[in-house]
C-alpha positions as CSV (number, residue, x, y, z in Angstrom):
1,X,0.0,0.0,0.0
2,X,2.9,2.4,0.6
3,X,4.3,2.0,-2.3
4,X,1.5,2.8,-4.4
5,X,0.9,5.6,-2.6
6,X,4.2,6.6,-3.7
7,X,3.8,5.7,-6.7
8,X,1.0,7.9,-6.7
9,X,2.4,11.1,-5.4
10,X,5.2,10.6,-7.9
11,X,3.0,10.7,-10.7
12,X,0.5,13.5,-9.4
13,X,4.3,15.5,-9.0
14,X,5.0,15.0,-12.4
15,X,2.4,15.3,-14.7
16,X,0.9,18.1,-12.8
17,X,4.0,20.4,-13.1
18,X,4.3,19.6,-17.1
19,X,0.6,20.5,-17.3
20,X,1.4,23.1,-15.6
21,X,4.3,24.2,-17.7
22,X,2.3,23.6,-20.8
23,X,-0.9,25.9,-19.7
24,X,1.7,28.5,-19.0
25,X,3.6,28.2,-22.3
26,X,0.2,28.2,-24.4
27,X,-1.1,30.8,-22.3
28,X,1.9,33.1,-23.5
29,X,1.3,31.8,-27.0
30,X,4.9,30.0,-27.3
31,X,3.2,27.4,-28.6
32,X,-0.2,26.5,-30.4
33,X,-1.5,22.8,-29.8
34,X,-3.5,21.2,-32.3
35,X,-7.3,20.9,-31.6
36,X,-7.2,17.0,-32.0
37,X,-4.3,16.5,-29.6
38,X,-5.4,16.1,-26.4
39,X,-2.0,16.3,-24.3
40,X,-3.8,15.1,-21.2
41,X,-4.7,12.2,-22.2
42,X,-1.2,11.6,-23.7
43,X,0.5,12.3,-20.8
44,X,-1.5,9.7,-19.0
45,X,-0.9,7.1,-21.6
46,X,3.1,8.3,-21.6
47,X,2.9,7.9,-18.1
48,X,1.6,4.4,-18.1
49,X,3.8,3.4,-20.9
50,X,6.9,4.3,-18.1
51,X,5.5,2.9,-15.6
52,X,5.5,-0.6,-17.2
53,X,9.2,0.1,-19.3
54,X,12.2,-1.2,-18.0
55,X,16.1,-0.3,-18.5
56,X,18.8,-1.9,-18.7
57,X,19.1,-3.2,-15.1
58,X,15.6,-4.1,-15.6
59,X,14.8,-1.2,-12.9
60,X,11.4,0.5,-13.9
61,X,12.5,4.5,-15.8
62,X,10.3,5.9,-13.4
63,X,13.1,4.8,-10.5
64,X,16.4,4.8,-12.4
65,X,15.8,8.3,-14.0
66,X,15.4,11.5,-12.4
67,X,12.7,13.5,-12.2
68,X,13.8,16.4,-13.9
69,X,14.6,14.5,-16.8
70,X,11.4,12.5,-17.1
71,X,9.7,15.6,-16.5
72,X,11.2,17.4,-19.1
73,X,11.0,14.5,-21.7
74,X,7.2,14.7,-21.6
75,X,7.6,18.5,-22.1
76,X,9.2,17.7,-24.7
77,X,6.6,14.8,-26.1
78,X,4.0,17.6,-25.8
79,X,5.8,20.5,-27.4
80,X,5.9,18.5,-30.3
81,X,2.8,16.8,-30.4
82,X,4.1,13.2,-30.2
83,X,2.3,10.2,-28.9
84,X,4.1,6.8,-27.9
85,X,0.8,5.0,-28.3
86,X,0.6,6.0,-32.1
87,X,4.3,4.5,-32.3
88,X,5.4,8.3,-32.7
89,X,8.1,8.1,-29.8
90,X,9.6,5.9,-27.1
91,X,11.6,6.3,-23.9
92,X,14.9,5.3,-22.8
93,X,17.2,5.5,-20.0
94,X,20.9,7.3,-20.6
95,X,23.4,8.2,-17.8
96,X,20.5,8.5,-14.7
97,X,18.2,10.4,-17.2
98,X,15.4,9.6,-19.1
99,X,15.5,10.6,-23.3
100,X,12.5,11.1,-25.9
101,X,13.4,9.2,-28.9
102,X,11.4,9.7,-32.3
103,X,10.3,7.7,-35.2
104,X,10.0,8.3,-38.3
105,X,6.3,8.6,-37.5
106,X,7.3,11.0,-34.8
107,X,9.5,12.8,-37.3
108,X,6.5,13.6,-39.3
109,X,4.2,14.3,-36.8
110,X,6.7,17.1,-35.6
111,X,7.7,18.2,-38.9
112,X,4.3,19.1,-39.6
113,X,3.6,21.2,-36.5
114,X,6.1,23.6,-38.5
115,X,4.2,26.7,-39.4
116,X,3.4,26.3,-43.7
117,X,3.9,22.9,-43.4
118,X,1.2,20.7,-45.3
119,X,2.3,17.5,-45.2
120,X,5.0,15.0,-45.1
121,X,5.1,11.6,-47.6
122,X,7.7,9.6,-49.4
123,X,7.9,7.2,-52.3
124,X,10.6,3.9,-53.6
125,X,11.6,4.6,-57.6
126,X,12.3,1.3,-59.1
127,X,13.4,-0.2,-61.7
128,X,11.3,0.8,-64.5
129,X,10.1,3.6,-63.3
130,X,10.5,7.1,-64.8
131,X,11.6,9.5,-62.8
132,X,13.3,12.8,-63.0
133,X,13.8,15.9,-60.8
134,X,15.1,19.5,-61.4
135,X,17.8,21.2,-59.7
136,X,16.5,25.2,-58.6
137,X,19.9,27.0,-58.8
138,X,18.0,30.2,-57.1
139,X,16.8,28.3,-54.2
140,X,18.8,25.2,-54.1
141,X,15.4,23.1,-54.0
142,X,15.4,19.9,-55.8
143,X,11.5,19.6,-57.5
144,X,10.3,16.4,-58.4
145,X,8.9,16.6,-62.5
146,X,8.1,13.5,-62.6
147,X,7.7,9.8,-61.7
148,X,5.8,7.6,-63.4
149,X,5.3,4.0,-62.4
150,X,3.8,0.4,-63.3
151,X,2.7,-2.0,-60.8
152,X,4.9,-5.1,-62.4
153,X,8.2,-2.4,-61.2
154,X,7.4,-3.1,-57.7
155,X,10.0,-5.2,-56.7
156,X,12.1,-4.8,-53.3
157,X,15.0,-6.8,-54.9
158,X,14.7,-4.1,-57.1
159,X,14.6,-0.5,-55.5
160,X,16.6,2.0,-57.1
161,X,15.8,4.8,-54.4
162,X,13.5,6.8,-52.7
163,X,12.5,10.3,-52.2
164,X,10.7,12.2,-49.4
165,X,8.8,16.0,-50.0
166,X,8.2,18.4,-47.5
167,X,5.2,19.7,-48.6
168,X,4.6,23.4,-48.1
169,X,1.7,25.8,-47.9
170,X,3.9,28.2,-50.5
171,X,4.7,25.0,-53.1
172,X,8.1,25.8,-52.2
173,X,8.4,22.3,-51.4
174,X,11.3,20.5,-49.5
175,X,12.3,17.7,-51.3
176,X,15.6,14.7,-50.6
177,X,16.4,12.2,-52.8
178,X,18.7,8.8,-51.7
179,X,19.4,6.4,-54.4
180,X,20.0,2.8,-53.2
181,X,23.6,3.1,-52.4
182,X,23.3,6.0,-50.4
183,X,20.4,4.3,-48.5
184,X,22.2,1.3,-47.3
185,X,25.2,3.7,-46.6
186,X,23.0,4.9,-44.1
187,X,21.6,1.7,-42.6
188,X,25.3,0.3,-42.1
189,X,25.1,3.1,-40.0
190,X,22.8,1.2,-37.6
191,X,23.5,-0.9,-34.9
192,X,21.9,-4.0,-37.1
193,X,24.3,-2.9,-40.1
194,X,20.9,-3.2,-42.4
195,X,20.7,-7.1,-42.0
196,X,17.6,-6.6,-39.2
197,X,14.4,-8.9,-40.3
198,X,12.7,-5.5,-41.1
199,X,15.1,-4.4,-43.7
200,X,15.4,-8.1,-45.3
201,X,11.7,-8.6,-45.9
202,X,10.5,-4.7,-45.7
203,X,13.1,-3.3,-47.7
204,X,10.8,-0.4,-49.1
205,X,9.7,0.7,-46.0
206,X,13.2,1.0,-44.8
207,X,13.5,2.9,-47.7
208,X,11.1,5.4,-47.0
209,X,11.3,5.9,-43.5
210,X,15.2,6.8,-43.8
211,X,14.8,9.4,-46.5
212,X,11.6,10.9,-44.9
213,X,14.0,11.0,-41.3
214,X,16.4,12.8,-43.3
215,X,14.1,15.5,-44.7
216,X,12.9,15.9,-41.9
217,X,15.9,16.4,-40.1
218,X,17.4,18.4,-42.9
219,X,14.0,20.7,-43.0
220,X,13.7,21.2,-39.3
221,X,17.6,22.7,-39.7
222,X,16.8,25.6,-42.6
223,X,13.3,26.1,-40.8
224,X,12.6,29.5,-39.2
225,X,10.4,28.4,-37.0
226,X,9.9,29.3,-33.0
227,X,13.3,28.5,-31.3
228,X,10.9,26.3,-28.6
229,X,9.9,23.9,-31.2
230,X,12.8,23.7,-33.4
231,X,14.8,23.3,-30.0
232,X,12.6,20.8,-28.8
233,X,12.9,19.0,-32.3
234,X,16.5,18.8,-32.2
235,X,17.2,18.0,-29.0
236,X,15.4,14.6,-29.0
237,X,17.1,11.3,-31.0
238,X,16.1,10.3,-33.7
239,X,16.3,5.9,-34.2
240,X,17.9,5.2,-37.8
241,X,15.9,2.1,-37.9
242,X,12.5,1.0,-36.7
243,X,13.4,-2.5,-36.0
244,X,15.3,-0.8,-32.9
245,X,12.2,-0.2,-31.5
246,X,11.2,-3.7,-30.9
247,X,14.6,-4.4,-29.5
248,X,15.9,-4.5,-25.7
249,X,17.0,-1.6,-24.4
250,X,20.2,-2.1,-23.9
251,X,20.6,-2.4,-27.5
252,X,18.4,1.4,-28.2
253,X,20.8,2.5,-25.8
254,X,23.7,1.7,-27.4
255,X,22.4,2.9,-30.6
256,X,21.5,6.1,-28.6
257,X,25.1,6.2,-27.5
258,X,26.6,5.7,-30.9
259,X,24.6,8.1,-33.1
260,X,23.3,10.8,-30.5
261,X,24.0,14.3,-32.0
262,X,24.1,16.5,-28.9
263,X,25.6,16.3,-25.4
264,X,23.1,14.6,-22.6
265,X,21.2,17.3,-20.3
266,X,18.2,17.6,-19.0
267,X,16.1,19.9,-21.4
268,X,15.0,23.3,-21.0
269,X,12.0,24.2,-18.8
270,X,12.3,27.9,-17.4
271,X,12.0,30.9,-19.8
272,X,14.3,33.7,-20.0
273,X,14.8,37.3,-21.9
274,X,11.3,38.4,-21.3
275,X,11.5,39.8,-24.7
276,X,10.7,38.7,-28.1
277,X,13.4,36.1,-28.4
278,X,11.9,33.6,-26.0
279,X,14.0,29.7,-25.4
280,X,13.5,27.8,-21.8
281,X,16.7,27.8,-19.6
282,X,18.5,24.8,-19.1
283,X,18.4,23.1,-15.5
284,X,20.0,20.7,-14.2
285,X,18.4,20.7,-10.2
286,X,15.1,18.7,-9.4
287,X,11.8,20.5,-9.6
């Protein structure tokens, strides 16, 4: 009984002062949450989803992270609208601290709460297929003019690349193009060198969801956007592969480890410079 009253006070603690952190930061109209996420509700299902995750030790995250960090992670989950129930996100332990890692669902989702942005998608050109693109020597935008294909081309043995658009409210659209070389380039990168059961039998996927987490990524570092979402955006990891996420989590945090693009720290929750060039301080002391 004590300990679930513990358990209890931990989480009322926690989810009350992000809530209360995200009321303030709406109410000062850093951010703008979209009408169909309802951040209450994901913070209870984030919140149950680390209350059942283990680390490495096999220690719940709740106990082997601190608070600051887990409380900050799900500021940062809600920032940029990601869910881990939709597969968007997951959580990991690193040094003591708790860290938001995304998809490439999660890279989408986040991409498109980028103000202008339409929507995100991506396509495999195969063998077959005609396709061509256009370089825009003023802008430096690659435009897609066209890519015709026939159902017989499908062939994962057969994939000659894949593409990813950013698309934009202006039809200034964002677009990265891998071929096939450069693709697996990129998944020897991963801790499963590209030889996971996902990129064997899904290969297209694969495909798709590296070039879209490069676009993304890529997008998010030209974009102009408020410093509090692009901050949030490229402070969290980003996994290389899905198949990761269905591993242990020893082996996510290894490939945490390996890959991770910034120095660990808990993530910014206090604002500063009360004028128009608002960011959230960085702490490193308990709430």
């Amino acid at each position: 009984m004590e300990n679930n009253n513990a358990a209890s006070v931990q989480e009322k603690n926690i989810t009350e002062k992000v809530l209360s952190r995200i009321e303030a930061l709406e109410g000062a109209g850093d951010i703008t949450m979209s009408p169909n996420y309802n951040y209450s509700n994901v913070l209870k299902s984030a919140y149950s989803i680390l209350s059942e995750t283990l680390d490495k030790e096999k220690k719940p995250l709740l106990q082997s992270c601190s608070q600051t960090s887990i409380i900050n992670t799900l500021l940062d989950m809600i920032i940029q609208g990601l869910s881990p129930a939709k597969k968007q996100c997951c959580f990991i332990e690193f040094d003591g601290k708790l860290q938001l890692t995304k998809t490439h669902l999660g890279n989408i989702a986040a991409t498109k709460r980028l103000k202008g942005v339409k929507n995100v998608f991506a396509n495999v050109i195969y063998e077959g297929d005609e396709f061509s693109y256009e370089l825009n020597l003023e802008t430096g935008l690659k435009k897609i003019t066209k890519h015709e294909q026939k159902f017989e081309n499908i062939d994962t043995n057969k994939i000659k690349g894949a593409y990813a658009v950013v698309v934009k409210e202006d039809n200034l659209n964002y677009v990265e193009i891998m071929n096939i070389n450069q693709i697996k380039s990129s998944w020897i990168q991963c801790e499963s060198e590209g030889q996971s059961g996902a990129h064997k039998n899904f290969a297209h996927e694969m495909a798709k969801e590296t070039v879209i987490n490069k676009s993304c990524k890529n997008f998010v570092c030209t974009s102009d956007d408020s410093d509090l979402l692009i901050e949030s955006i490229t402070r969290t990891n980003e996994y290389i592969q899905e198949d990761i996420i269905e591993s242990t989590h020893d082996e996510a945090k290894e490939e945490i480890e390996n890959n991770a693009n910034q120095e660990t720290t808990d993530i910014p929750v206090e604002e500063v410079n009360n004028g128009a060039d608002k960011h959230v301080e960085i702490v490193d002391e308990p709430f």
